[in-house]
C-alpha positions in Angstrom: -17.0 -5.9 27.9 -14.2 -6.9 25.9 -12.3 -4.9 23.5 -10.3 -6.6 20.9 -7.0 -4.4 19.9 -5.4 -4.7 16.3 -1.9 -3.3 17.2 0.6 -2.1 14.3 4.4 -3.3 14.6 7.3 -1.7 13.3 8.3 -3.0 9.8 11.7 -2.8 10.4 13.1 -3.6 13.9 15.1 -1.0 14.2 12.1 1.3 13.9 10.3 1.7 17.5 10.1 5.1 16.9 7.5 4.5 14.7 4.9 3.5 17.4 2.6 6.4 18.8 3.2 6.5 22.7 -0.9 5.5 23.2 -0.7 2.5 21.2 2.1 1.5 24.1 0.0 2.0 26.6 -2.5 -0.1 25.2 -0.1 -2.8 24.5 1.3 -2.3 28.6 -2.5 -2.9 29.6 -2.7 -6.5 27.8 -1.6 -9.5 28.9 -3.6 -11.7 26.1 -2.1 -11.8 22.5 -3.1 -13.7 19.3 0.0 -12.9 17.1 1.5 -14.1 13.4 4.8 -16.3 15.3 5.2 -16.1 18.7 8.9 -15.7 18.3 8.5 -12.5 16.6 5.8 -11.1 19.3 8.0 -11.8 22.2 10.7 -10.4 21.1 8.4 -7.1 20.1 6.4 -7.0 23.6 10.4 -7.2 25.1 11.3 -4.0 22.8 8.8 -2.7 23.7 9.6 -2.6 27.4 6.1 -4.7 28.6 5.8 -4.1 32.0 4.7 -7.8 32.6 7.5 -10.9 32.2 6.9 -11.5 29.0 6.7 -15.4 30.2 3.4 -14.3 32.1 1.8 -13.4 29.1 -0.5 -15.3 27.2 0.3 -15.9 23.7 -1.1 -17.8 20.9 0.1 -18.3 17.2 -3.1 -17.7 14.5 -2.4 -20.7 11.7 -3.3 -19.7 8.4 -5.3 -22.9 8.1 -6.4 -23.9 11.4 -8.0 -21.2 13.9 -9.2 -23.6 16.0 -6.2 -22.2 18.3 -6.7 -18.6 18.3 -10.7 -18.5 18.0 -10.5 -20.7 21.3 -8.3 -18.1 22.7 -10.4 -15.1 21.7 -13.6 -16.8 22.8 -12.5 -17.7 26.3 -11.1 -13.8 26.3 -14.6 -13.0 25.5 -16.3 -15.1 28.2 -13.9 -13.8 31.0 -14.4 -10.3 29.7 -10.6 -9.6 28.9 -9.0 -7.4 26.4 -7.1 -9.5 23.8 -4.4 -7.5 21.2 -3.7 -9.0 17.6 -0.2 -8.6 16.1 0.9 -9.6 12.8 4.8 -10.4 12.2 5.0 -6.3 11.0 2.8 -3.8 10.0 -1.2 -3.8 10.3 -2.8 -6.9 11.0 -5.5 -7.6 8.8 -3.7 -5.8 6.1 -2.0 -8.1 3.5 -1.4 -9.8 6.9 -3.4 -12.5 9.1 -6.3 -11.3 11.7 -9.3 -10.5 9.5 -10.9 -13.7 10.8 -10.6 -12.7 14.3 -11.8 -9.4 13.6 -14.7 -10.8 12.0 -15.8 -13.2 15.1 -15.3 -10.2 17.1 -18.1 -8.2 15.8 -20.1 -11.5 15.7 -19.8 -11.5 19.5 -20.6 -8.4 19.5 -17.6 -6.9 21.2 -15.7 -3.8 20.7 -12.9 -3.9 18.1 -10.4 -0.8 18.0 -7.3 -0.2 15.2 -4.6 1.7 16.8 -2.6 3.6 14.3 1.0 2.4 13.3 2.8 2.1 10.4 1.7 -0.1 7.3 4.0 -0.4 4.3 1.1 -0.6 1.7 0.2 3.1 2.8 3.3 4.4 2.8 4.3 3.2 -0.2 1.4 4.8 -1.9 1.8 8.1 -0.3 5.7 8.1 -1.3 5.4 7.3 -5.0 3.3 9.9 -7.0 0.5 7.6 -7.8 -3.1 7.7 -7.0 -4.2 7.8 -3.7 -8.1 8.2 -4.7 -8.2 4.5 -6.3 -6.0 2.0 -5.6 -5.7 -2.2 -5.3 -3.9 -4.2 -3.2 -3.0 -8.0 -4.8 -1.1 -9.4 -2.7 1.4 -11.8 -4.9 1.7 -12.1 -8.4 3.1 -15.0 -10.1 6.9 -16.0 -9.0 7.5 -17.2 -12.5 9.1 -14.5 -15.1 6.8 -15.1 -18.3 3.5 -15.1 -15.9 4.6 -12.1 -13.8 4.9 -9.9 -17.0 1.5 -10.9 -18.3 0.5 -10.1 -14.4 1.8 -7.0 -14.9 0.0 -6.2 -17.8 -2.8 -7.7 -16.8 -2.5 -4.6 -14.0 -1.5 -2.3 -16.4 -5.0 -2.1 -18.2 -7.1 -2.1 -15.2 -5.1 0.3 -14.0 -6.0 2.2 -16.9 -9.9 1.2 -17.5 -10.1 1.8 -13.4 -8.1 5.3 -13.0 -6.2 3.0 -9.9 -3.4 2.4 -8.4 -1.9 -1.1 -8.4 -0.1 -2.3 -5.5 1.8 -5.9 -5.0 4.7 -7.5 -3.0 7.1 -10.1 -3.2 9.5 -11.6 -1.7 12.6 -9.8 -0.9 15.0 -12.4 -3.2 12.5 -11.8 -6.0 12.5 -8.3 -5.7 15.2 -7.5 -8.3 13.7 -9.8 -10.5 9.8 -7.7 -11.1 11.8 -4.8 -11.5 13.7 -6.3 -14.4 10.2 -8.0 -15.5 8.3 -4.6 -15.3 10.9 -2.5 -17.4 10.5 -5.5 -20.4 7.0 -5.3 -19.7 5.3 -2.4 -19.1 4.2 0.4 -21.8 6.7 3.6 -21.6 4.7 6.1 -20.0 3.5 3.6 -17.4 4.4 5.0 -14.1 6.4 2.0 -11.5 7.4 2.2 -8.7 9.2 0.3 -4.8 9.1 1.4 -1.8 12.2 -0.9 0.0 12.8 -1.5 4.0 10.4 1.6 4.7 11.1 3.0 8.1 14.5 1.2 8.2 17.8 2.7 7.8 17.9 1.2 3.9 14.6 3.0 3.2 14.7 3.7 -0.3 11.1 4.6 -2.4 11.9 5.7 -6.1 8.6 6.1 -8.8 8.9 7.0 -12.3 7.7 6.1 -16.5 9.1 3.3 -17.5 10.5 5.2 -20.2 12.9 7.4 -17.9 13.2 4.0 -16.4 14.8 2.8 -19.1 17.4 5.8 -19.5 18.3 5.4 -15.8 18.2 1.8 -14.9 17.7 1.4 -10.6 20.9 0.0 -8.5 20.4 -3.4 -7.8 17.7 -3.9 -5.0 18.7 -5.8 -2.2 16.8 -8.6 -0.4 15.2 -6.4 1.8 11.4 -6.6 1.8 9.6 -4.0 -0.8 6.2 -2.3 -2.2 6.0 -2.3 -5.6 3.6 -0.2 -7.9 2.4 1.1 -11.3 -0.1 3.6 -12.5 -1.4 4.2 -16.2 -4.6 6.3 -14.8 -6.0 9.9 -16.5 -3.4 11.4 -13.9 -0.6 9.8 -14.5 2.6 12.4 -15.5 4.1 11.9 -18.7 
């Protein structure tokens, strides 16, 4: 029987070390792929030291609107009883990244699926920042627009506290500066916020306060590398 493997990459490409030796020998044992860009995987499966030519390898893009592609590929995987691996462009796949759906057919066929374990940004940024780790949300993107993203953030900032939870987001790296800015204009003063930037890289930088000690020590400029960003007003929130 098949086994379909969800197979963590490093979030920054510097960080190899990141990967637990038994997820590579999983990864040496495939030769099937479904993968965010193909680019990106190829240049991974070479880092990684594949065994196989990476040319040899079978490799196909998921497309956010049509998995036509990749369910063909899975099926066919399915039928000839080969193990397939699913890789997003970095970090978990199926978490705030593509490979959900494939996971899903998976279990309708009735195969076995198996998450390897590997780094994923939205955990560490949670365990790294102070917050609640018993109840916590993951939205994906807020609005890119400055008068929408504070009333997002508000917005947040009450179910955090109704909720006792965590809120977690992203953006994009070049917008990154700007919900930091957004956040200290619009949260409440003992709301806790908080980034986690280029975890695992060699800029890895994860800093979680009130916005009120915020405010007395403004952050350094955050660079355009890609970031988790936070905020807690729940019953066990410091103050």
């Amino acid at each position: 029987m098949s086994t379909l493997y969800l197979i963590p990459v490093p979030i920054s490409e510097s960080a190899m070390h990141t990967l637990p030796p038994y997820l590579l020998e999983v990864l040496y044992q495939l030769d099937c792929f479904i993968v965010e860009r193909a680019k990106t995987a190829r240049h991974f499966l070479k880092a990684a030291q594949h065994p196989s030519p990476i040319s040899s390898l079978e490799i196909v893009e998921m497309d956010e609107k049509d998995h036509r592609e990749a369910e063909k590929c899975l099926k066919l995987a399915i039928a000839s009883g080969r193990d397939v691996g699913i890789m997003s462009e970095a970090g978990c796949p199926g978490i705030a990244d593509p490979g959900a759906h494939l996971v899903g057919l998976a279990h309708l066929a009735g195969i076995r699926v198996q998450a390897l374990v590997g780094p994923s940004s939205l955990l560490l940024a949670l365990m790294g920042s102070g917050m609640s780790g018993q109840k916590f949300a993951f939205h994906g993107y807020l609005s890119p627009k400055r008068i929408e993203l504070g009333k997002d953030l508000r917005r947040l900032e009450q179910v955090s506290m109704q909720q006792d939870q965590t809120q977690i987001f992203i953006e994009t790296p070049y917008r990154s500066q700007m919900v930091v800015e957004v956040a200290l204009e619009s949260l409440q003063a003992d709301t806790w916020f908080g980034y986690a930037q280029d975890l695992t890289g060699a800029a890895e930088h994860v800093r979680s306060l009130p916005i009120k000690t915020w405010k007395k020590t403004p952050p350094e400029p955050l660079g355009k590398a890609p970031a988790v960003f936070l905020l807690f007003r729940g019953k066990q929130a410091l103050t």
